[in-house]
GUFILO-179607 format. One record per residue (C-alpha): x, y, z; residue number from 1; residue in three letters. Coordinates in pm, 1 decimal. Last residue first. Layout:
GUFILO-179607
+----------+----------+----------+-------+-------+
|        x |        y |        z | lovex | marvo |
+----------+----------+----------+-------+-------+
|        X |        Y |        Z |   NUM |   ALA |
...
+----------+----------+----------+-------+-------+
END
This chain:
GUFILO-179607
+----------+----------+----------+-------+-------+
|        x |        y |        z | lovex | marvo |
+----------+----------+----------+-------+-------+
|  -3030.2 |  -1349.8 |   -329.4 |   317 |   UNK |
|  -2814.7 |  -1042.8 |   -420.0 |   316 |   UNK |
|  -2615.7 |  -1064.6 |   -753.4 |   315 |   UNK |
|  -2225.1 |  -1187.5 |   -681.8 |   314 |   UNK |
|  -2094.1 |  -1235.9 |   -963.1 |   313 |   UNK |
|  -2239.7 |  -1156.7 |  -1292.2 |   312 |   UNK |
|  -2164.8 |  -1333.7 |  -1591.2 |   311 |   UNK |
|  -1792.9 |  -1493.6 |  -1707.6 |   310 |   UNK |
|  -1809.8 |  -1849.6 |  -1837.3 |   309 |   UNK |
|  -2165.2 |  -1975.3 |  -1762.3 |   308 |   UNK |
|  -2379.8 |  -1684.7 |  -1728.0 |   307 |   UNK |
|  -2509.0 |  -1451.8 |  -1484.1 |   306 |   UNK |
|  -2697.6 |  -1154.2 |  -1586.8 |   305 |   UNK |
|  -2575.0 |   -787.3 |  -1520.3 |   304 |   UNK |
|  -2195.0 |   -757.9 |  -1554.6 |   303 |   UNK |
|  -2255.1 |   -935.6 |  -1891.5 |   302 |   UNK |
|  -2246.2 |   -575.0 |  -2118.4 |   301 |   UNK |
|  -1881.5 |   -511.3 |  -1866.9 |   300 |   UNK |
|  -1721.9 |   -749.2 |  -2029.9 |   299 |   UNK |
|  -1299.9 |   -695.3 |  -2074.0 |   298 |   UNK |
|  -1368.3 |   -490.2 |  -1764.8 |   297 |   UNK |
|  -1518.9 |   -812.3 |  -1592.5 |   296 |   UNK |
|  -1274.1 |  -1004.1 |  -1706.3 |   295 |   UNK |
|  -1003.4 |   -793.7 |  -1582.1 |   294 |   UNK |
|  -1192.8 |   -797.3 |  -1234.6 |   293 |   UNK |
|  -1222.4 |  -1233.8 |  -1207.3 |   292 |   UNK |
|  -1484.8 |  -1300.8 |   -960.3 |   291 |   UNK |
|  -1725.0 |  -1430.6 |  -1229.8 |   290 |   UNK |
|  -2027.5 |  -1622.8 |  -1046.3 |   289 |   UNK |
|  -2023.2 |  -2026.6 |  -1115.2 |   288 |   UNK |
|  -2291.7 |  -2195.0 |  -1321.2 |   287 |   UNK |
|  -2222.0 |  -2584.4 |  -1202.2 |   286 |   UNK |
|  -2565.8 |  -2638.4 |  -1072.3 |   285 |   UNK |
|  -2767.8 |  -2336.9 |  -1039.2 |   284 |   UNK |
|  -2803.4 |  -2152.6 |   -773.9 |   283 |   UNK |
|  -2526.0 |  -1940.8 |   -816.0 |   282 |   UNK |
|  -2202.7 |  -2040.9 |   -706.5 |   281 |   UNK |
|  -1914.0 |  -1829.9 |   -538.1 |   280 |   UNK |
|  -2098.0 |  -1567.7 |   -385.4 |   279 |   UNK |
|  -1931.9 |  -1586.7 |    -39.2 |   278 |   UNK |
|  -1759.8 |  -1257.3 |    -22.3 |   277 |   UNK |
|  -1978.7 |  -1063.0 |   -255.7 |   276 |   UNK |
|  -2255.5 |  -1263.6 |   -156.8 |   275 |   UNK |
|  -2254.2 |  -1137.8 |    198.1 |   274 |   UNK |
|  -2182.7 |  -1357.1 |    492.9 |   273 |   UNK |
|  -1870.2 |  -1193.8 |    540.0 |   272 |   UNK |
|  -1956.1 |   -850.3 |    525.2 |   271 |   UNK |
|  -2214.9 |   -856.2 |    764.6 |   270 |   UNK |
|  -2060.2 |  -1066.0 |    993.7 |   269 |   UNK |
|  -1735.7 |   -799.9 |    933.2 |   268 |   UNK |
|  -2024.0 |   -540.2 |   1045.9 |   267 |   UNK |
|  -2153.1 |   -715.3 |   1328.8 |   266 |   UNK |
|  -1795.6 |   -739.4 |   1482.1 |   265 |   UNK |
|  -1730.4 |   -306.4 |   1456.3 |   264 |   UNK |
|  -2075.3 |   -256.9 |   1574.1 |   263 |   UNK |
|  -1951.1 |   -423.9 |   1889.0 |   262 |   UNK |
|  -1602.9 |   -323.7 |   1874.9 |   261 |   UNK |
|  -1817.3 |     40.1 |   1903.5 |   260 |   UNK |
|  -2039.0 |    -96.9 |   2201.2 |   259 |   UNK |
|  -1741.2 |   -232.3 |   2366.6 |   258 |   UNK |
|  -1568.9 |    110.5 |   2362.4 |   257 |   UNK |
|  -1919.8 |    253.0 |   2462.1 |   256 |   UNK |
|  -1891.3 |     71.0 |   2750.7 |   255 |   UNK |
|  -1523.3 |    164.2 |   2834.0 |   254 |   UNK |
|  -1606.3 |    501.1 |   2763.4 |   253 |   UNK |
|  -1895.3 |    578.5 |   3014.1 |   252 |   UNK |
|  -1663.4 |    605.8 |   3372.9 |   251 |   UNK |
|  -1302.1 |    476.1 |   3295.4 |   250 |   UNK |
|  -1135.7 |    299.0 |   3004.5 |   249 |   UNK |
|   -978.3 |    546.3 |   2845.6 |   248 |   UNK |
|   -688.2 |    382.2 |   2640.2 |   247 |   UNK |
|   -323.6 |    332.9 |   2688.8 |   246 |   UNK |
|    -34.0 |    332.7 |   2443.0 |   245 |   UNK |
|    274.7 |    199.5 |   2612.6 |   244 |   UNK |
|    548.8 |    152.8 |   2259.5 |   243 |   UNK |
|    578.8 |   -193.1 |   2239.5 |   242 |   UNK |
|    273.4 |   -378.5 |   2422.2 |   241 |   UNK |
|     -7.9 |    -93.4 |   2420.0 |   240 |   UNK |
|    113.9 |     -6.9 |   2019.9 |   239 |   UNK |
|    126.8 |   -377.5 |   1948.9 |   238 |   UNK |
|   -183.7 |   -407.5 |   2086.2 |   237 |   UNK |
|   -381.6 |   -116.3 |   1898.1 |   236 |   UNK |
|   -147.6 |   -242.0 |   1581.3 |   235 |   UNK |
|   -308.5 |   -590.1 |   1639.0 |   234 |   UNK |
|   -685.3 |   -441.7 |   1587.5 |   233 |   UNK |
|   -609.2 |   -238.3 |   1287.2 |   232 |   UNK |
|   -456.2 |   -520.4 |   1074.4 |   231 |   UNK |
|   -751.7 |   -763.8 |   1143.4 |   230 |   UNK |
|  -1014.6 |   -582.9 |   1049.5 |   229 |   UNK |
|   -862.1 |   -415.8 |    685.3 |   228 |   UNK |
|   -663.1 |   -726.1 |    634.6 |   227 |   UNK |
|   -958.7 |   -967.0 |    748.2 |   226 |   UNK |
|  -1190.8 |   -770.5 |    496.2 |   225 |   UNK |
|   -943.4 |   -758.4 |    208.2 |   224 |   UNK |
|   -922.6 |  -1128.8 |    159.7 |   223 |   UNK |
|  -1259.5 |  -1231.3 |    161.5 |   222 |   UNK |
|  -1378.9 |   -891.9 |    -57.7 |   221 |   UNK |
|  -1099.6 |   -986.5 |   -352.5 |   220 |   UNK |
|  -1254.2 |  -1354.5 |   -326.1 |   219 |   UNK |
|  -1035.6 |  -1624.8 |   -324.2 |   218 |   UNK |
|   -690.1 |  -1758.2 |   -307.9 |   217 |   UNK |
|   -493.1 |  -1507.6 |   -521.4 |   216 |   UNK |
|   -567.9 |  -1209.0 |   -393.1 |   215 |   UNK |
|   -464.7 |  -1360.7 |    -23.8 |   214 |   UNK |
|   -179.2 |  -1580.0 |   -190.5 |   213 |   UNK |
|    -49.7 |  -1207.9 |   -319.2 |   212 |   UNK |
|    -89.3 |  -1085.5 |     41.6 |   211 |   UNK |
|     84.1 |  -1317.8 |    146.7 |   210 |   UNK |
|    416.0 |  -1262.9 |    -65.7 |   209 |   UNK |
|    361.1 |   -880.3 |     51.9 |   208 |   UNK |
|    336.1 |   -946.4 |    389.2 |   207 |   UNK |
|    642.7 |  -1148.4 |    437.1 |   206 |   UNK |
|    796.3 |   -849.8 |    192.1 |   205 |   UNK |
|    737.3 |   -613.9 |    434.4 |   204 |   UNK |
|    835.9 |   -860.1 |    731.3 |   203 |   UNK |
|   1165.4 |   -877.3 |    641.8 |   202 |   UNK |
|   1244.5 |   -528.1 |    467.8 |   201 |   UNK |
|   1076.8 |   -374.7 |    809.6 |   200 |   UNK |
|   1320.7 |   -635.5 |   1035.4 |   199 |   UNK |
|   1600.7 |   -550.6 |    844.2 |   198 |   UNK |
|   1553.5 |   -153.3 |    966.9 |   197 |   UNK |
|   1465.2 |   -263.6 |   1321.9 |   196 |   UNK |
|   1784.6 |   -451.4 |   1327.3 |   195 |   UNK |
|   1944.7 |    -48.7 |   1322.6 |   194 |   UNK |
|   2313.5 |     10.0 |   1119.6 |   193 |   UNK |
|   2118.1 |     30.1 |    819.6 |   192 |   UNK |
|   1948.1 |    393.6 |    911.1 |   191 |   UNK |
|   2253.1 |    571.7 |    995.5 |   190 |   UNK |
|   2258.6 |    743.2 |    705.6 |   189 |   UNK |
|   1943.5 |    886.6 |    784.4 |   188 |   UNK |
|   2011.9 |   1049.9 |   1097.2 |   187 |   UNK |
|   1749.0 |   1185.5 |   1331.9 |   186 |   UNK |
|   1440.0 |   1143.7 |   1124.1 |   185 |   UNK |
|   1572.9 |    784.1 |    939.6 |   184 |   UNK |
|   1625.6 |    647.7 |   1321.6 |   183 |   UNK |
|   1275.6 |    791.2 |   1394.5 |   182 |   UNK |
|   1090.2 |    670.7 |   1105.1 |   181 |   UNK |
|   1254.8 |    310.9 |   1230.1 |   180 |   UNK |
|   1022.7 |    335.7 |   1508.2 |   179 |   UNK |
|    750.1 |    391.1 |   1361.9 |   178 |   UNK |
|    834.8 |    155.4 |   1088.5 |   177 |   UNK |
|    914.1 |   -128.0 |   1322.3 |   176 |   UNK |
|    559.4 |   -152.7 |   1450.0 |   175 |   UNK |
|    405.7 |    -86.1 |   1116.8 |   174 |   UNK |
|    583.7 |   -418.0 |   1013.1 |   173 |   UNK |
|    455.6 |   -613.8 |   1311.0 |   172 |   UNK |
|     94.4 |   -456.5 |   1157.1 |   171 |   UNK |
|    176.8 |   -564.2 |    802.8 |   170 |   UNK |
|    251.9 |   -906.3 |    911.2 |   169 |   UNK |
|    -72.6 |   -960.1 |   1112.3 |   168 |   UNK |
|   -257.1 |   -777.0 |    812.1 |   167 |   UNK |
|    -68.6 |  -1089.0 |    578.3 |   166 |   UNK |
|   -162.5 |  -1371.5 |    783.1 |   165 |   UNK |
|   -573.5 |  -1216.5 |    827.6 |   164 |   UNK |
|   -545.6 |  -1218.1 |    457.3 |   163 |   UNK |
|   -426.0 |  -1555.6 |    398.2 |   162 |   UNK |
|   -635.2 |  -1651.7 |    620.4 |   161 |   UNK |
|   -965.0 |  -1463.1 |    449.6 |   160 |   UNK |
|   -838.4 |  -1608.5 |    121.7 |   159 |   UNK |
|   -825.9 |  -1942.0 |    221.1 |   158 |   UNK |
|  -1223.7 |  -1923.7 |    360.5 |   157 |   UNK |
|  -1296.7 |  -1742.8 |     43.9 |   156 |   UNK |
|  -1161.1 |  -2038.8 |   -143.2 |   155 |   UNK |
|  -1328.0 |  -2310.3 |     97.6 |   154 |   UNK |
|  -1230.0 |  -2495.2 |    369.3 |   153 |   UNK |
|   -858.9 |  -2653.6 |    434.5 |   152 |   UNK |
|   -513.8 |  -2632.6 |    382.4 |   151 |   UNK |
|   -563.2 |  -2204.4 |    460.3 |   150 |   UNK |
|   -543.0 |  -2294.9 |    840.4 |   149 |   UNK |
|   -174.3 |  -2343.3 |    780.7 |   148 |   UNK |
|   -133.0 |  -2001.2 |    691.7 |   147 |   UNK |
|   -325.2 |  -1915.4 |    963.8 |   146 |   UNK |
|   -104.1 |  -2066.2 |   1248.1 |   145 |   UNK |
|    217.4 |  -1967.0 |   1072.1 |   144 |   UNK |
|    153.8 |  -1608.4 |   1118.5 |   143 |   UNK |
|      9.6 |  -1686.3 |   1459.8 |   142 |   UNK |
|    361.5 |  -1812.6 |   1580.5 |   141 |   UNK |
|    517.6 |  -1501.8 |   1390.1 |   140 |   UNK |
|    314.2 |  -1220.4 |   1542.6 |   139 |   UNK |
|    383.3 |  -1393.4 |   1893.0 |   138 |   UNK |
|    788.2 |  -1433.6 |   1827.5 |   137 |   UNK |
|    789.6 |  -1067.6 |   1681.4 |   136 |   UNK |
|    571.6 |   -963.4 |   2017.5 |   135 |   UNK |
|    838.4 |  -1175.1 |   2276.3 |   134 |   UNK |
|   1141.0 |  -1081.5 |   2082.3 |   133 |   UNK |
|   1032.7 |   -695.0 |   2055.9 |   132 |   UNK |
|    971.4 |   -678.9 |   2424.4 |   131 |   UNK |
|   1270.2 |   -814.5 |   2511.2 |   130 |   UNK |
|   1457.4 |   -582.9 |   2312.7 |   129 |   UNK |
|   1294.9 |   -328.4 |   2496.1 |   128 |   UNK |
|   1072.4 |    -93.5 |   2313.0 |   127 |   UNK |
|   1062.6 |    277.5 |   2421.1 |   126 |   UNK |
|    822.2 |    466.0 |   2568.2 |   125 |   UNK |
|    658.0 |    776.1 |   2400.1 |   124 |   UNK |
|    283.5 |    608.1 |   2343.9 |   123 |   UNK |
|    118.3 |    769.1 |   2602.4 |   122 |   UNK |
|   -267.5 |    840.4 |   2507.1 |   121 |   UNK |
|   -518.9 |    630.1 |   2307.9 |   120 |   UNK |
|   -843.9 |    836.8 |   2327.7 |   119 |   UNK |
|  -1088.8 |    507.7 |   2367.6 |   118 |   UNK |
|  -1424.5 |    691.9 |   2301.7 |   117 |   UNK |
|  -1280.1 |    807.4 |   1922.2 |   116 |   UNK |
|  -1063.5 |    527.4 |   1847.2 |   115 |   UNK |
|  -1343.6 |    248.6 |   1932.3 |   114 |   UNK |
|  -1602.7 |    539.9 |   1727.1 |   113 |   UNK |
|  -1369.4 |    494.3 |   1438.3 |   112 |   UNK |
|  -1338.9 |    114.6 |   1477.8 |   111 |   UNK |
|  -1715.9 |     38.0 |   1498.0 |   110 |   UNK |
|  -1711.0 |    364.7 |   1198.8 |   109 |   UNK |
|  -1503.6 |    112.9 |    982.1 |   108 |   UNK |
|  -1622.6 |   -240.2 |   1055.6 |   107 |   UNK |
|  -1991.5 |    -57.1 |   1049.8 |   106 |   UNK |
|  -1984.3 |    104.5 |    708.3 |   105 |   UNK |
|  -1824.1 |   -203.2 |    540.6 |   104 |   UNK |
|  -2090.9 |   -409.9 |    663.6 |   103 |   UNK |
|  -2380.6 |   -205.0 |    614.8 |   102 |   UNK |
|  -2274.5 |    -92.7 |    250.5 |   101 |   UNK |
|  -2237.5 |   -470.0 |    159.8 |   100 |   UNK |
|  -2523.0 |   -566.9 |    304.9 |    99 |   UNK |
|  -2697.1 |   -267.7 |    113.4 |    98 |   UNK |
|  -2645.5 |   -406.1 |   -179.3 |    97 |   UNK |
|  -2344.9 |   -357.6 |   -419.2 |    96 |   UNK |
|  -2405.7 |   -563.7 |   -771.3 |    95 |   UNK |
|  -2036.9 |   -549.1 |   -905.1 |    94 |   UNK |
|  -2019.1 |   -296.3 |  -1191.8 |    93 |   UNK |
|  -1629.2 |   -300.3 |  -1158.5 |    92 |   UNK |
|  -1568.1 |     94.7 |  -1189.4 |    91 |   UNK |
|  -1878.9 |    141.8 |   -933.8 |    90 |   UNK |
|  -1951.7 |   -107.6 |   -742.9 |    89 |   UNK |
|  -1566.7 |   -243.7 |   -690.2 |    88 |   UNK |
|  -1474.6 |     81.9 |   -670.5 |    87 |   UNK |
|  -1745.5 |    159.4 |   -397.1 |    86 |   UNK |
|  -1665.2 |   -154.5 |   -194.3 |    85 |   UNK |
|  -1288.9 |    -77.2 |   -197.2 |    84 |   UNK |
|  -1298.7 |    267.9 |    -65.9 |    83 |   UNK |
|  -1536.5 |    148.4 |    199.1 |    82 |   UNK |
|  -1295.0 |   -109.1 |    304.9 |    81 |   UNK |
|   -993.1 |    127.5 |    322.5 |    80 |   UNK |
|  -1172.9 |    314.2 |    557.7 |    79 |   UNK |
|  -1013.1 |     73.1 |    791.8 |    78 |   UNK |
|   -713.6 |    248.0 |    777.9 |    77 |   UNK |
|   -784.8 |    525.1 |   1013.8 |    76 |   UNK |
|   -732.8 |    228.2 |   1276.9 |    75 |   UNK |
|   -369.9 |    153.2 |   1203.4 |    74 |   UNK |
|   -311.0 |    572.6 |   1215.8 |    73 |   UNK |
|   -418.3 |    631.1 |   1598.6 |    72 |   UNK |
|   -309.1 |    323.0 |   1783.0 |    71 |   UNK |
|     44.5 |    340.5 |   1614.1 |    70 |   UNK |
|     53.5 |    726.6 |   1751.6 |    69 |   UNK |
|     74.6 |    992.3 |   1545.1 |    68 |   UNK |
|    409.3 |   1203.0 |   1414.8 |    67 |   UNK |
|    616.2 |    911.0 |   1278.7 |    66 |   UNK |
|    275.6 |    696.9 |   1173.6 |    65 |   UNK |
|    123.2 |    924.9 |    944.4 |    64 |   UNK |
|    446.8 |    966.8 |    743.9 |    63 |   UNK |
|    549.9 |    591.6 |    729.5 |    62 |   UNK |
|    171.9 |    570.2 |    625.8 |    61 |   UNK |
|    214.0 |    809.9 |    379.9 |    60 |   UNK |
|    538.5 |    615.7 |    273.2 |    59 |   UNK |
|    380.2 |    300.8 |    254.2 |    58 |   UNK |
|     40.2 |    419.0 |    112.1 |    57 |   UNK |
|    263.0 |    533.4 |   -214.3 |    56 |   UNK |
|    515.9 |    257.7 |   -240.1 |    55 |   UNK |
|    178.1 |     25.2 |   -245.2 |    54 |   UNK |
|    -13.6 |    255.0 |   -527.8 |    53 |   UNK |
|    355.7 |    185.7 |   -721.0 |    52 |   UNK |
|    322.6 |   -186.3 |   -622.9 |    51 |   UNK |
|    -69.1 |   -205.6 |   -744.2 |    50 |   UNK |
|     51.6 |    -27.0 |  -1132.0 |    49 |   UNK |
|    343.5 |   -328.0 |  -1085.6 |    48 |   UNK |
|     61.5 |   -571.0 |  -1124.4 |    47 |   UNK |
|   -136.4 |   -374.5 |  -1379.1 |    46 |   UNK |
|    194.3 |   -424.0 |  -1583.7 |    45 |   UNK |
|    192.4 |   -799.4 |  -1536.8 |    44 |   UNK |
|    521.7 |   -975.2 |  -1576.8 |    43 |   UNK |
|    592.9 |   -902.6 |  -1198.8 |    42 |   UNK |
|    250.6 |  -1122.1 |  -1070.7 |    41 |   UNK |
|    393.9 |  -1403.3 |  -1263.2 |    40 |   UNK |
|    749.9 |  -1412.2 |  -1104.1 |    39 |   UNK |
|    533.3 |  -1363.6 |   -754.1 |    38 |   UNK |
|    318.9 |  -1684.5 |   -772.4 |    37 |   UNK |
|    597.7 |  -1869.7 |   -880.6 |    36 |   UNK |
|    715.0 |  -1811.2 |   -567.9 |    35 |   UNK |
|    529.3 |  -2072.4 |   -442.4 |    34 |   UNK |
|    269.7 |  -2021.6 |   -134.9 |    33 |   UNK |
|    -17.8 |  -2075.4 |   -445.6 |    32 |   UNK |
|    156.3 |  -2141.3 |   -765.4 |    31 |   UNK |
|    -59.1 |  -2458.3 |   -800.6 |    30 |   UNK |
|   -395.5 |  -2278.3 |   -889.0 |    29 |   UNK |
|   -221.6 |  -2097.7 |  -1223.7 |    28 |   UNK |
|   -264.4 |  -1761.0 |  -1240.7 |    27 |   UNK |
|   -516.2 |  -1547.5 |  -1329.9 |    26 |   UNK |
|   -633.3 |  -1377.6 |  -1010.1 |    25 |   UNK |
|   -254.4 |  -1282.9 |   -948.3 |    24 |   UNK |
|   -233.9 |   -901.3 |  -1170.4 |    23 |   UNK |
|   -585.2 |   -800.6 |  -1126.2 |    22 |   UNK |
|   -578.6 |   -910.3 |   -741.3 |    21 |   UNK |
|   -262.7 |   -652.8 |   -736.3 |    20 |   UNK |
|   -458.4 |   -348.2 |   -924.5 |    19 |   UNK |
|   -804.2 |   -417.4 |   -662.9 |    18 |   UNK |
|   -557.8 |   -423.5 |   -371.0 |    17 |   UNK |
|   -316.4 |   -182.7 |   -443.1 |    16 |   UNK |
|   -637.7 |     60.8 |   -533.2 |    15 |   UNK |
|   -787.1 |      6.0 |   -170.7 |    14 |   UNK |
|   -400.3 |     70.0 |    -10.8 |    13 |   UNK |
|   -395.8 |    388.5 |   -215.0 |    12 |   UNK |
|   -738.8 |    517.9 |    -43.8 |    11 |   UNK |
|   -652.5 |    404.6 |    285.5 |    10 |   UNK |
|   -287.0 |    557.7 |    293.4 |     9 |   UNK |
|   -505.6 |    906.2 |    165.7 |     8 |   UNK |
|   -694.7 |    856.4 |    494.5 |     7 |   UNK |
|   -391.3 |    794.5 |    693.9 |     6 |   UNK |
|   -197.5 |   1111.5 |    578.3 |     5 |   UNK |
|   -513.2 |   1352.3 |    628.1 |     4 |   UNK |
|   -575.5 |   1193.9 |    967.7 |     3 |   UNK |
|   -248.4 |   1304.4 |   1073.4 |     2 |   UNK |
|   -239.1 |   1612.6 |    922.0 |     1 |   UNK |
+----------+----------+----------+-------+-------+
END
């Protein structure tokens, strides 16, 4: 049930991402890290279509998570990314090559086969308060790190912090969910009386407002990639740090662990040096590829040649 849970979380958190970066790709360049970023992203219907898709992977995930371990679900997750490339091929006509495929493919079965060889076992102690200042103080400081990073480089470059800001965010968040699912499964209406409970709202909506800048910034693929690597890996050390997950490290398995994080590294190369992250400009001076999804739907006859206001991104070179 488990696996069920975090699988379906995938597939809604693929279609919060494609509805969301519908709802932010057209607004204005200065609203980035403003909320005017958000008061434009709630005036768009297939905007709030993404926050429904959200609710929806939150609360399987809130299921997933408060009968498996943290180190179980985050990783399921990943499969998000191969959701995401096949919409984005399929509904989106976005030229997929086999990059693509590889990349996605190997971030996600990398972290399957990490899961898999690893075991993660334990995971019924309880967080100290200590424990949660020092890990909420880490997940912040880094937080801040990449955000700032996003001053310089280029769009997919901004995107890909802004992502890697938000996953960071979303895993703290997973963190207090699991144990929050507890509070709510013993007695609810106790719920608000627990920190933990703030801290979810807090760091919810943290990720949230980043993830926005993360649609926003760049590429849909930039973005998503860091919070589909990035979110899985933290949640395996917040789940070691918080809640004493361990992993089989002994005999063959710690080998093949690095083997899998490995394939799991190649793959986000992959991915990252692929057109449909990178694919900003065409050869050609000036003639920029159309990352924009509504216009692509609004166009789908152009989705094959590139031209100057709205052609095909990302074609294979």
């Amino acid at each position: 049930m488990v696996y069920v849970l975090a699988v379906a979380a995938a597939l809604s958190n693929a279609l919060t991402s494609v509805f969301q970066r519908m709802g932010v790709e057209d607004a204005p360049e200065e609203s980035t890290m403003r909320l005017s970023l958000m008061a434009h992203a709630v005036r768009r219907g297939v905007w709030l279509l993404g926050f429904g898709f959200m609710i929806c992977s939150f609360l399987l995930q809130s299921f997933a998570l408060h009968i498996g371990r943290l180190s179980v679900v985050q990783p399921i997750l990943t499969m998000e990314l191969l959701f995401l490339v096949a919409i984005l091929g399929t509904y989106f006509r976005f030229s997929i090559s086999a990059r693509e495929w590889i990349g996605a493919s190997a971030i996600a079965f990398g972290l399957s086969g990490f899961l898999y060889f690893a075991a993660p076992g334990g995971g019924d102690q309880t967080p100290t308060n200590l424990g949660w200042i020092v890990v909420g103080g880490s997940a912040t400081f880094f937080i801040v790190v990449t955000v700032v990073a996003t001053r310089w480089g280029p769009r997919w470059w901004k995107a890909a912090m802004f992502g890697t800001a938000a996953a960071i965010a979303f895993a703290f968040t997973a963190a207090l969910i699991k144990v929050v699912s507890d509070f709510a499964a013993n007695n609810w209406l106790t719920l608000f009386e627990h920190w933990q409970t703030y801290g979810v709202i807090a760091f919810g909506l943290m990720g949230l407002f980043l993830t926005q800048n993360a649609f926003h910034a760049g590429p849909l693929a930039a973005s998503q990639s860091t919070l589909v690597l990035v979110d899985p890996l933290v949640s395996i050390c917040l789940g070691i740090a918080l809640y004493g997950d361990s992993l089989r490290t002994s005999g063959p398995y710690g080998p093949l662990e690095a083997v899998s994080l490995l394939v799991m590294f190649i793959g986000a190369v992959f991915l990252s040096n692929s057109p449909l992250v990178t694919g900003m400009k065409s050869e050609g001076k000036g003639v920029e590829y159309e990352e924009m999804l509504s216009r692509r739907l609004k166009h789908p006859s152009s989705a094959s040649s590139p031209v100057g206001d709205g052609g095909l991104p990302f074609s294979s070179a």
